[in-house]
LOKE-310612 format. One record per residue (C-alpha): y, z, x; residue in one letter. Coordinates in steps of 0.25 Angstrom, whole numbers, padded with zeros to 4 digits, always signed. Layout:
YZXA
...
end
This chain:
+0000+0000+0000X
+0009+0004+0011X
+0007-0009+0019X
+0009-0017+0008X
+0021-0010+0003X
+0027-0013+0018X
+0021-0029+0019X
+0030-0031+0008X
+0041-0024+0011X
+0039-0032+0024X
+0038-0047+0018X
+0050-0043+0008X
+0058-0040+0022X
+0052-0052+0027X
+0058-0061+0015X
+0073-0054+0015X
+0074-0055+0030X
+0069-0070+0029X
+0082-0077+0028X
+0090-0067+0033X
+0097-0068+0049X
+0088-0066+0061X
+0098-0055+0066X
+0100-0048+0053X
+0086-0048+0052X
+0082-0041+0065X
+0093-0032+0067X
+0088-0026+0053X
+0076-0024+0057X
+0078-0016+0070X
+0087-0010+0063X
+0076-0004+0055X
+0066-0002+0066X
+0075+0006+0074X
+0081+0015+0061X
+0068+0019+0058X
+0064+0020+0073X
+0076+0029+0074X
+0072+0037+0058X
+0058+0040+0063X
+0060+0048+0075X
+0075+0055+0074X
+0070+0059+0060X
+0060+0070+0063X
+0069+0074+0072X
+0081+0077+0061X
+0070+0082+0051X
+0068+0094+0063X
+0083+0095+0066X
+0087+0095+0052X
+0076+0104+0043X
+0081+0103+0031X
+0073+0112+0019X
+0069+0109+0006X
+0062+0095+0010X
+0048+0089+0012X
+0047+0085+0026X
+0043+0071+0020X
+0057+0072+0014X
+0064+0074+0027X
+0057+0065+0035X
+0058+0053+0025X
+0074+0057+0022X
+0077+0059+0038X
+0070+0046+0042X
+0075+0038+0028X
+0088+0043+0034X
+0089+0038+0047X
+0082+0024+0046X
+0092+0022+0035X
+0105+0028+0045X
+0099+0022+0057X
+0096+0006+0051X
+0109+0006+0045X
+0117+0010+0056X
+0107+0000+0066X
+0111-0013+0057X
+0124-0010+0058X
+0125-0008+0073X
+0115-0023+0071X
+0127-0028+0063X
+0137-0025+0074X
+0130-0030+0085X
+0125-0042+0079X
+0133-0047+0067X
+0129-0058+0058X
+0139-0068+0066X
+0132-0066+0079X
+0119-0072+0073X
+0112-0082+0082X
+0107-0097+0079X
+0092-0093+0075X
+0080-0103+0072X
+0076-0105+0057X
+0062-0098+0060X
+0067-0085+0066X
+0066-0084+0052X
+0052-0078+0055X
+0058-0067+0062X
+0068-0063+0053X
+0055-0061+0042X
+0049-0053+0052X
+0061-0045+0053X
+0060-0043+0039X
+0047-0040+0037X
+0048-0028+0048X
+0060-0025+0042X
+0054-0023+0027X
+0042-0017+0031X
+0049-0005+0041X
+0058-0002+0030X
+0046-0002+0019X
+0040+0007+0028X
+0051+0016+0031X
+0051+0018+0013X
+0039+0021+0010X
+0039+0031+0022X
+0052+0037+0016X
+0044+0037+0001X
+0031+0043+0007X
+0039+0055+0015X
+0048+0056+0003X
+0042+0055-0009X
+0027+0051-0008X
+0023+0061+0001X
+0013+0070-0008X
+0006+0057-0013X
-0008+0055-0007X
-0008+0038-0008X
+0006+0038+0002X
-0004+0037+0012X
-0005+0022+0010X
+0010+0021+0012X
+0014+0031+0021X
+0004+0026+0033X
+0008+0011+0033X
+0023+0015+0031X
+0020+0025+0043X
+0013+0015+0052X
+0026+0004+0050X
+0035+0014+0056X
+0026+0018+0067X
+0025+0005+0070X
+0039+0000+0070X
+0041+0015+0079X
+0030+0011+0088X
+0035-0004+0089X
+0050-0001+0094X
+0044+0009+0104X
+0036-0001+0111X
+0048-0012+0113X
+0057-0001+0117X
+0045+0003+0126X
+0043+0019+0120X
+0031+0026+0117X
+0030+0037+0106X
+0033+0049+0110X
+0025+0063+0105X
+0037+0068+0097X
+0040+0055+0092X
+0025+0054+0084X
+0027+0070+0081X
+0040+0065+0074X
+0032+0051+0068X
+0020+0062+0063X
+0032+0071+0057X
+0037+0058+0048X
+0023+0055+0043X
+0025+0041+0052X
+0013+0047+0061X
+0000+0053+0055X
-0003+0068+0061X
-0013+0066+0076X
-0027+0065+0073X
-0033+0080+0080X
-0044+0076+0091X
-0057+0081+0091X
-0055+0093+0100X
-0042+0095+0093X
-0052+0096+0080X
-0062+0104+0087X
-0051+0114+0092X
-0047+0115+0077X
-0061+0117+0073X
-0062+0127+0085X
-0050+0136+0078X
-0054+0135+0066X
-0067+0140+0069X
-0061+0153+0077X
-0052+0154+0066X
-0063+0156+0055X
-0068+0166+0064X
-0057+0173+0067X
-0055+0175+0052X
-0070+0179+0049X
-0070+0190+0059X
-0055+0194+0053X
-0062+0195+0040X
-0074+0202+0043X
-0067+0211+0051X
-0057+0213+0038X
-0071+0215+0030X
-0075+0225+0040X
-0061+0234+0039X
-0062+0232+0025X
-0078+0237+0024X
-0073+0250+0033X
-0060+0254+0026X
-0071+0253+0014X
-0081+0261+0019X
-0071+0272+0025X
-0064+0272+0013X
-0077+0276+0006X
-0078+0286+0015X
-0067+0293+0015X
-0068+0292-0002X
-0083+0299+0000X
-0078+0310+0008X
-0066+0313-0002X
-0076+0313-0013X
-0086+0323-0005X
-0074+0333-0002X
-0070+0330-0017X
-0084+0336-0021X
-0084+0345-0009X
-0068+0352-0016X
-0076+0353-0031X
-0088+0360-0026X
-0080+0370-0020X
-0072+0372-0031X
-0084+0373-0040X
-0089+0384-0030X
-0077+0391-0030X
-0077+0392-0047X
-0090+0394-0047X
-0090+0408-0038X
-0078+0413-0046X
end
């Protein structure tokens, strides 16, 4: 469902960017790239800097990165515009007209994905069937993330994926086998340690029982022990 949703969105894009100019097209498009380049990593960290209470975390995530790509793409198409203006555009081919599709289609479906992620953080979030749209929207942004680090010749960094697995964009790491066997491990010590604190409850229990029994028998025999000698006493009188 989710791939289908964003094909479309893609081949609409496709079809507005057709006729359109090479320039316009491609400065919209990296324009987007980088907004939502920018949206993903400096939202988590605005949702730590600024933790506002009273809302999911979905809510947060999807309103601080909804927020960003929408400030950042605006404000990139405008620098666009001012370093290169419609009247600066270059004699191009007929067929580049292929290339100003593809930039379309990229175009259509990065923004498709960046909606339905937006829907699923939002609103959606507590529904079991988002699954079919939340990983291929997910997946598209990774890629896009993934692509523009390898032209600008980066790698991913460890705080970067902790902040791609705090948006939802990245599932949670898989735990290894030993990692398993260490939680079984604990798991196992920790039944244990709560069986031997509850017999050893048990046994306190069992002895405050017993003691208390005691301690009621041996008022009860110097209760008897009081009445006999008083029985005594008005007997020899």
């Amino acid at each position: 469902m989710g791939w289908f949703i964003i094909l479309i969105a893609g081949v609409i894009g496709a079809a507005l960017f057709w006729e359109r100019k090479f320039h316009y097209c491609w400065k919209v498009l990296i324009s987007v790239c980088f907004a939502l380049y920018i949206a993903v990593f400096q939202a988590p960290v605005i949702i730590n800097l600024f933790n506002i209470s009273g809302f999911s975390g979905g809510v947060k995530s999807a309103a601080v990165v909804g927020g960003i790509f929408l400030i950042a793409m605006v404000v990139l198409i405008k620098i666009s515009d001012r370093l290169l203006p419609d009247s600066s555009e270059l004699p191009i081919p007929p067929w580049f007209v292929v290339f100003n599709a593809a930039s379309g289609f990229f175009t259509g479906t990065l923004i498709s994905a960046v909606l339905i992620y937006l829907a699923m953080q939002t609103f959606l979030s507590s529904v079991h069937s988002v699954k079919s749209l939340r990983g291929p929207s997910a997946k598209t942004i990774v890629a896009m993330v993934n692509t523009l680090n390898v032209l600008s010749w980066q790698t991913l960094r460890p705080e970067g994926e902790a902040g791609l697995r705090m948006l939802r964009l990245l599932p949670k790491p898989k735990k290894s086998n030993q990692d398993e066997a260490n939680d079984a491990d604990s798991a196992d010590q920790n039944n244990v340690a709560k069986q031997e604190s509850s017999d050893e409850t048990a046994q306190k229990l069992l002895s405050r029982k017993k003691q208390g029994k005691k301690t009621f028998l041996k008022r009860k025999f110097k209760l008897s022990q009081e009445l006999n000698d008083e029985k005594d006493t008005d007997g020899g009188q």
